[in-house]
C-alpha positions, -999 to 999 in steps of 0.1 A, spaced: -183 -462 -5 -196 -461 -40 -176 -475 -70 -175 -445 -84 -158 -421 -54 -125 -407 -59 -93 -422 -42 -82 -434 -17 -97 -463 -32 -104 -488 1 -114 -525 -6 -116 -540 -33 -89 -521 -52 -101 -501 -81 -87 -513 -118 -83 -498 -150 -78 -525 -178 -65 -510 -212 -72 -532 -243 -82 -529 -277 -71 -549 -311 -35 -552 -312 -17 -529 -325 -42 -501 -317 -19 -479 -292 -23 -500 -261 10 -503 -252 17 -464 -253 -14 -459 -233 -6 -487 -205 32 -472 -203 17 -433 -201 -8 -438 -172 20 -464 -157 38 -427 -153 16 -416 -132 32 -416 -92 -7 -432 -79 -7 -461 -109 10 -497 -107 13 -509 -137 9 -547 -151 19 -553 -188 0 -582 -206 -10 -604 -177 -45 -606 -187 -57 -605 -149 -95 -597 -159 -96 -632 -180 -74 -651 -153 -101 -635 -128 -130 -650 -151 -111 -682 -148 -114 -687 -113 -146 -673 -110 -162 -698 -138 -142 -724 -120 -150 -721 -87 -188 -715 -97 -190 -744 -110 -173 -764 -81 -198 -743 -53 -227 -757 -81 -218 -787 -92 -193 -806 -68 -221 -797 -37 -230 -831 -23 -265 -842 -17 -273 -831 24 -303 -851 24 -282 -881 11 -259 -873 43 -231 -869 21 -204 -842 38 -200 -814 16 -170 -810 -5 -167 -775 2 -182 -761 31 -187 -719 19 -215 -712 38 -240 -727 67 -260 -749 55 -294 -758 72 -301 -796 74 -340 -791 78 -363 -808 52 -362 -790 19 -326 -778 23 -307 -804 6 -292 -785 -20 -273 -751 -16 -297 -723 -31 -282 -702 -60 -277 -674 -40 -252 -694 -17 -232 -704 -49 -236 -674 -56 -220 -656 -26 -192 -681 -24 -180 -675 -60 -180 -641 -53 -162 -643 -20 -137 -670 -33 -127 -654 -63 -124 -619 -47 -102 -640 -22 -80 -653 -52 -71 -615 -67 -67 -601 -33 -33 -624 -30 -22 -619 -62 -22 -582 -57 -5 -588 -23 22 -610 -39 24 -582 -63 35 -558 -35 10 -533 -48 0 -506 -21 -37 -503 -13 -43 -469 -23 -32 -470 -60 -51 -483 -91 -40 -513 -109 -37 -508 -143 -32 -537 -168 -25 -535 -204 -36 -565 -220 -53 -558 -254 -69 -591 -259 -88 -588 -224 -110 -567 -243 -132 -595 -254 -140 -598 -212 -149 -561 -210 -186 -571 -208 -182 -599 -182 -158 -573 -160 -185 -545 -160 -212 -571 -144 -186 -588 -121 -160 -566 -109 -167 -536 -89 -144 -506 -91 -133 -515 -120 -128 -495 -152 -123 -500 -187 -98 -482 -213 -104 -490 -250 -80 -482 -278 -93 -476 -313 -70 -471 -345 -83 -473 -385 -81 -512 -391 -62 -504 -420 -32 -491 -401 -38 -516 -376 -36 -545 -405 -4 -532 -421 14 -528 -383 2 -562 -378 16 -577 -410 50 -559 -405 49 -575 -369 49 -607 -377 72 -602 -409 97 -588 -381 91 -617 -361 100 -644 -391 130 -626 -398 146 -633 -365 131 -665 -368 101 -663 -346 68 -682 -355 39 -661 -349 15 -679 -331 -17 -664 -349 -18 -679 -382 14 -686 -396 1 -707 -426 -24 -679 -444 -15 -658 -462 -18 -617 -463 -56 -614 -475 -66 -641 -450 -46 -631 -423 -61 -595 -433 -100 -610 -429 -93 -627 -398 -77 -597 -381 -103 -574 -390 -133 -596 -383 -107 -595 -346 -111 -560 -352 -146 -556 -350 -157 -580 -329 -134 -569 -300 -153 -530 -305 -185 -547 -303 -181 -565 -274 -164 -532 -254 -195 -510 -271 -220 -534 -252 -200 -532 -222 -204 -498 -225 -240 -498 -233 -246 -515 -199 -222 -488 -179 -212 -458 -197 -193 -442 -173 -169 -473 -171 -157 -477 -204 -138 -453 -223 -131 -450 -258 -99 -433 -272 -90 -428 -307 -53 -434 -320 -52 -404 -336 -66 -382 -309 -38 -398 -289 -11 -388 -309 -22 -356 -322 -38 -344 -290 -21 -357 -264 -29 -330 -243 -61 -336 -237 -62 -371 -241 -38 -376 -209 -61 -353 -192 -93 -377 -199 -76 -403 -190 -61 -394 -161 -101 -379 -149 -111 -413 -158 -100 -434 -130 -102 -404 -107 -60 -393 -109 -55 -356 -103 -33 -350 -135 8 -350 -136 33 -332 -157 48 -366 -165 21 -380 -179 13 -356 -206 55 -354 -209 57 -392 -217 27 -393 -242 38 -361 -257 72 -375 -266 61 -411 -273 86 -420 -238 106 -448 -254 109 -435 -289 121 -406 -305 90 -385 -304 57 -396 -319 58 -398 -361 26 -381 -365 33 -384 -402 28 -423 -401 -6 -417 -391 -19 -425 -429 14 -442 -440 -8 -476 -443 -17 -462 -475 12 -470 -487 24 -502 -471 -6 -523 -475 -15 -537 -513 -48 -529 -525 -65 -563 -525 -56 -564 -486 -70 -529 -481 -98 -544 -499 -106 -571 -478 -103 -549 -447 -129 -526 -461 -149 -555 -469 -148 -577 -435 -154 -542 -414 -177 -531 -433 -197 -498 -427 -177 -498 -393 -152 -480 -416 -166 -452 -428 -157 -427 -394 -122 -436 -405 -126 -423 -442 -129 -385 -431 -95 -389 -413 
């Protein structure tokens, strides 16, 4: 079975993993596919990076933590056979190599058992800053697939700044950069900005049929055709309530197309500014709107 054939999906489970810079739409895309009757839906558990975790982890233990056979040490851990003639007394790098992978494919097997989440759906998690894993999950997770939300940094700046202002005012500390101020805050959440699109634009480069970009625009003035694409992306023969929830924004009131360019008038212009400045000519296909 190839990684790219339809459902049923078979072993290992196929996942979509929705990310982009925060405040980009992620959250309305995760909850619209999560609609879907063939999708189980995780919110912000950041599986890809815990998956990296283990896998870095237990690489380095297979590596590493491998006793000398000559020395006639017994071996830590034991993943394969390993021949005690002369010249074998270290594991070769394709054993490590075959034990990470079988270890840490062992490792997210349970958690989606503990999850409860049958074997013939796709597991879908939204957590925007897995994006800046996209890369590694292309080269290390088969059947996997890769969602990424794009939104003028502009608009994404002023949500973000009105975020955290929220989140004083009830007396929350943000845990970003509570001490700067706008314009530095600004600079450091658009350099965010486009060094998360670069990193998902090389994961692309290596697998183009695996990651998918969609603009926040397109989403909310199309959406339409946007659930469609989605929906063809990981294989889901399309549902009403799919296209219903995105059309109507699910838990809101509708979707306030007019907001769309309303960070023209929320954000001052030295913090437009320094957006403009930090993204540099990665701005310019927002300028035509």
């Amino acid at each position: 079975m190839s990684d790219d054939d339809p459902i049923p999906l078979g072993e290992p489970q196929r996942f979509l993993f929705v990310g982009g810079p925060g405040r980009s739409g992620t959250t309305l895309m995760g909850r619209t596919l999560g609609m879907h009757s063939q999708v189980s839906y995780l919110e912000e558990t950041f599986l890809l990076f815990r998956y990296r975790q283990v896998r870095d982890v237990t690489h380095h233990l297979y590596r590493d933590a491998w006793p000398d056979v000559r020395a006639g040490k017994e071996a830590l851990l034991r993943p394969g056979q390993v021949r005690r003639q002369k010249g074998a007394e270290r594991v070769t790098r394709g054993d490590v190599n075959r034990s990470t992978d079988r270890m840490s494919r062992f490792w997210l097997q349970v958690m989606v058992e503990r999850l409860g989440i049958p074997p013939d759906e796709v597991i879908l998690d939204k957590s925007p800053r897995d994006v800046a894993h996209y890369s590694w999950g292309v080269s290390n997770l088969p059947r996997s697939r890769y969602l990424v939300m794009v939104r003028d940094p502009r608009a994404v700046i002023a949500s973000r700044l009105e975020q955290e202002q929220r989140r004083k005012d009830t007396g929350y500390v943000p845990g970003a950069r509570p001490s700067a101020d706008d314009l530095d805050r600004a600079a450091y959440w658009a350099k965010q900005w486009v060094d998360y699109l670069a990193i998902a634009e090389a994961a692309q480069r290596h697998n183009a049929e695996r990651v998918l970009f969609v603009q926040y625009r397109d989403m909310l003035l199309e959406p339409a055709r946007v659930a469609e694409a989605a929906q063809a992306f990981v294989y889901l023969d399309p549902e009403p309530e799919v296209t219903s929830y995105l059309e109507t924004g699910g838990y809101r009131d509708g979707l306030l197309t007019d907001q769309l360019d309303s960070w023209k008038d929320r954000l001052h212009n030295e913090v437009i500014a320094a957006v403009v400045e930090t993204v540099g000519a990665r701005i310019e296909p927002f300028e035509s709107g």
